[in-house]
C-alpha positions in Angstrom: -8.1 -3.0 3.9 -9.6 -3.2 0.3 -6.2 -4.0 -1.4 -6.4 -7.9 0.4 -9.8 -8.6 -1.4 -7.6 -9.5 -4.6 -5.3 -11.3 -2.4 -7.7 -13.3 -0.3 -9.5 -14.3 -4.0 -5.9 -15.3 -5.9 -4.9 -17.4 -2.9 -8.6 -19.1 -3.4 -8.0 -19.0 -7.4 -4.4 -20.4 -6.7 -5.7 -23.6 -4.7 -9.3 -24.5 -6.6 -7.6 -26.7 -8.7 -8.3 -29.5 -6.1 -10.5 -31.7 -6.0 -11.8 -31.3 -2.7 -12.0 -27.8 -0.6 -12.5 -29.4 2.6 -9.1 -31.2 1.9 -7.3 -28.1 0.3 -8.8 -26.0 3.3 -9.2 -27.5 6.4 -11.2 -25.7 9.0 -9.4 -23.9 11.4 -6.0 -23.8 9.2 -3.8 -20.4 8.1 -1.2 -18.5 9.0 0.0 -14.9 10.8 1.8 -13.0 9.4 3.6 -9.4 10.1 2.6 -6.4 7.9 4.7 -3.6 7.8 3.2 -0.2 6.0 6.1 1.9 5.0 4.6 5.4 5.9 3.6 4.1 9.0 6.0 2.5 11.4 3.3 1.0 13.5 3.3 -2.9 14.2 0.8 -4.5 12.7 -0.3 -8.6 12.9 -2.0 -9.8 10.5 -3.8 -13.3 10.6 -5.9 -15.5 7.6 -7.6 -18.9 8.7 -10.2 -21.0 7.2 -13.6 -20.5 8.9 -15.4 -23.0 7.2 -16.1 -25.0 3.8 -19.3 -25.8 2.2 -19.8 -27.8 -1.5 -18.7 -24.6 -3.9 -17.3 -21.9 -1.2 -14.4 -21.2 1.1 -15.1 -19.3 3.9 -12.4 -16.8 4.8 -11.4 -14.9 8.0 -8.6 -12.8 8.9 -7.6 -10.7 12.1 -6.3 -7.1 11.9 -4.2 -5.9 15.4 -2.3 -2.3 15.8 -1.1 -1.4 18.9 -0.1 2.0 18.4 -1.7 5.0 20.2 -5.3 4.3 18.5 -5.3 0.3 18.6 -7.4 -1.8 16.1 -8.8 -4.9 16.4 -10.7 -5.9 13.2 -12.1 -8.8 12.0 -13.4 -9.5 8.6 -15.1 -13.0 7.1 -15.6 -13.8 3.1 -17.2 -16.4 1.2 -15.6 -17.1 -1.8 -17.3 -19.1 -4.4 -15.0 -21.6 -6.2 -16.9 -23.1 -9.7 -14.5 -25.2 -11.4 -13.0 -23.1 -14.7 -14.3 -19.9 -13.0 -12.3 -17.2 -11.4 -13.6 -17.1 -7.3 -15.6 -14.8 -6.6 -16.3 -12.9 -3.5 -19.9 -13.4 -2.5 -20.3 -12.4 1.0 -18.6 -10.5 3.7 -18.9 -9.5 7.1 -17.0 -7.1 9.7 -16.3 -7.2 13.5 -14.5 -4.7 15.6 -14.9 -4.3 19.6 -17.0 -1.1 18.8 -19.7 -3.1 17.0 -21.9 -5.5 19.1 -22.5 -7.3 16.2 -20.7 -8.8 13.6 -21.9 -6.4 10.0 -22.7 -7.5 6.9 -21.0 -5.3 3.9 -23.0 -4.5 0.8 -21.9 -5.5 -2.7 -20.3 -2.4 -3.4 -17.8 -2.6 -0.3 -16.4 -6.2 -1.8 -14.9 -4.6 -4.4 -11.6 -4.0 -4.9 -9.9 0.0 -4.8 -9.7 1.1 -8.0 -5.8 1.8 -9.4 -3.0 -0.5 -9.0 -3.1 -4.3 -8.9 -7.1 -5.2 -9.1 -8.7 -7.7 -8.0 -8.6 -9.4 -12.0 -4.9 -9.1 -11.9 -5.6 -12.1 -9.3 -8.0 -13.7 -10.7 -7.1 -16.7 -13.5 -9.2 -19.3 -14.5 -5.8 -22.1 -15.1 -2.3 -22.6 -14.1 -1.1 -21.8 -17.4 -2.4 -18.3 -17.3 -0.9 -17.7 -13.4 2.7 -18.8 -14.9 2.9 -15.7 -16.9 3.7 -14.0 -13.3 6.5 -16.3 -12.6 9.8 -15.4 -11.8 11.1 -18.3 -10.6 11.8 -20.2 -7.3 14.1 -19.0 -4.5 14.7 -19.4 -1.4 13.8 -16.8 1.2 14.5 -16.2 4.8 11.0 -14.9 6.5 10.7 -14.7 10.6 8.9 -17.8 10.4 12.5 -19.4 9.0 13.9 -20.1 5.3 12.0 -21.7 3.0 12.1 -22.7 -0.8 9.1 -20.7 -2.8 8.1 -19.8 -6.2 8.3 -16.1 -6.8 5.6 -14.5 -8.8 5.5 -11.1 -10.0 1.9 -8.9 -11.2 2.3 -5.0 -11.8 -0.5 -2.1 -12.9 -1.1 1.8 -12.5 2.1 2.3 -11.1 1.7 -0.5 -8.8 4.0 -3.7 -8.4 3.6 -6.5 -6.3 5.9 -9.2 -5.8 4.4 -12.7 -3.8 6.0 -16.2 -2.8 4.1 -19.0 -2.3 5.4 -22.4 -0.6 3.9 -25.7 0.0 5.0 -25.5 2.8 2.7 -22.7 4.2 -0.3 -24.7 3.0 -3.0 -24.0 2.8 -2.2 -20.4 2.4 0.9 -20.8 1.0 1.7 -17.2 0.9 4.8 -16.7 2.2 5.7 -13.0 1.5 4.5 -10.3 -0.4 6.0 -6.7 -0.9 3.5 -4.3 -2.5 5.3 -0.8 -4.0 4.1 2.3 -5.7 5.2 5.9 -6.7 1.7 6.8 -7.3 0.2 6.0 -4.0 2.0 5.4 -0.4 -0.7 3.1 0.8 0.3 0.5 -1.8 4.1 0.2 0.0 3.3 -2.8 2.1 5.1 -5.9 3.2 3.7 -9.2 4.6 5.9 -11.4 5.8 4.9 -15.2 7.4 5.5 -15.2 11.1 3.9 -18.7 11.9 1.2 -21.0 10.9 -1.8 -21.7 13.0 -4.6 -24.7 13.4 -7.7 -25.0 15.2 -8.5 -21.6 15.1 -12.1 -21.0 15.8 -13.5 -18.0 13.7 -14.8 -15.1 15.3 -17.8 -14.1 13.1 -21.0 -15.7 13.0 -22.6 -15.1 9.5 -26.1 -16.0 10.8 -25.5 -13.1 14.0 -24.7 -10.6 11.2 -26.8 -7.5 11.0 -26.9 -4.7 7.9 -24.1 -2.4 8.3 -24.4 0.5 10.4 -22.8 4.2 9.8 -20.8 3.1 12.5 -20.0 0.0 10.3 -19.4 1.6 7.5 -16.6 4.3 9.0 -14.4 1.6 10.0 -14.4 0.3 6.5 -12.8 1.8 3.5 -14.8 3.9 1.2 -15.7 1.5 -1.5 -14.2 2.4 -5.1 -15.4 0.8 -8.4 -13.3 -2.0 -10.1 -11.8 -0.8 -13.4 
């Protein structure tokens, strides 16, 4: 699940210019949405909520569900550091599935984003100026959640292009859709689409439960790569 690092920090990056986070990113607010791999047919839901705020960090969870023949349930919590004219930065991170008793705390090296296509800097910019060099322009699309009126923004690298709309009114995600395509690599041929928006979620993962990561842990987790 690597390639939503960059996406869980942009959506951060995209929202730190206000003043407060507690106000941009109300506990217990976010959005499901449906994700749709294109070399595998499977139905997946896909969920990002706030699980908390403190002075300078965001803390971010979101919910992984297949029900195919093997089904997942996954659960993975950030904190993201937001320092006014910085990029975010990832600073923490913790994993849950039903086959850990304990939510797991994932080293430095697995908060890194896969290396080729779209990285995690692609996401990252430190002013609105910068992220309107990805702009396409505003549309209107039809999603299952219903139509809505978005800004289309565009980012492409290593054979890898990404395409993202972002709504006020999906705050305070505001991701709306995203289609992820590549000829290098069939994992990066993804679509998220907004199904619904949720509130009052209460997050899953206890950061002060968490214990190192096991091997168990870690096999659940995609091999870390380094960022180019």
């Amino acid at each position: 699940m690597n390639k939503f690092f960059a996406l869980l920090l942009w959506l951060l990056s995209f929202n730190s210019f206000a003043d407060s986070l507690s106000q941009s990113f109300p506990a217990g607010r976010g959005a499901s949405y449906k994700l749709k791999m294109k070399q595998d047919p499977t139905p997946i839901s896909f969920s990002i909520y706030v699980a908390g705020t403190r002075v300078d960090s965001v803390h971010i969870e979101y919910f992984m569900e297949t029900k195919g023949i093997l089904p997942v349930q996954m659960w993975q919590q950030f904190e993201i550091g937001i320092n006014p004219g910085k990029p975010a930065d990832i600073r923490k991170g913790f994993v849950l599935t039903k086959e850990l008793l304990k939510p797991e705390i994932m080293p430095a090296d697995y908060l890194r984003g896969a290396s080729g296509g779209v990285q995690v800097n692609d996401f990252l910019f430190s002013d609105k100026a910068q992220l309107d060099k990805d702009k396409v322009g505003e549309e209107i699309v039809e999603i299952a959640a219903g139509s809505t009126k978005a800004m289309h923004y565009r980012t492409s690298n290593n054979g890898q292009t990404i395409d993202y709309w972002i709504s006020d009114d999906a705050k305070p995600m505001g991701l709306v859709m995203l289609v992820s395509k590549s000829e290098k690599s069939a994992n990066q041929n993804y679509s998220l689409e907004l199904a619904s928006l949720m509130d009052n979620v209460k997050p899953k993962i206890l950061p002060e439960n968490a214990v190192p990561l096991s091997e168990k842990g870690k096999s659940l987790l995609a091999k870390p790569e380094r960022v180019r």
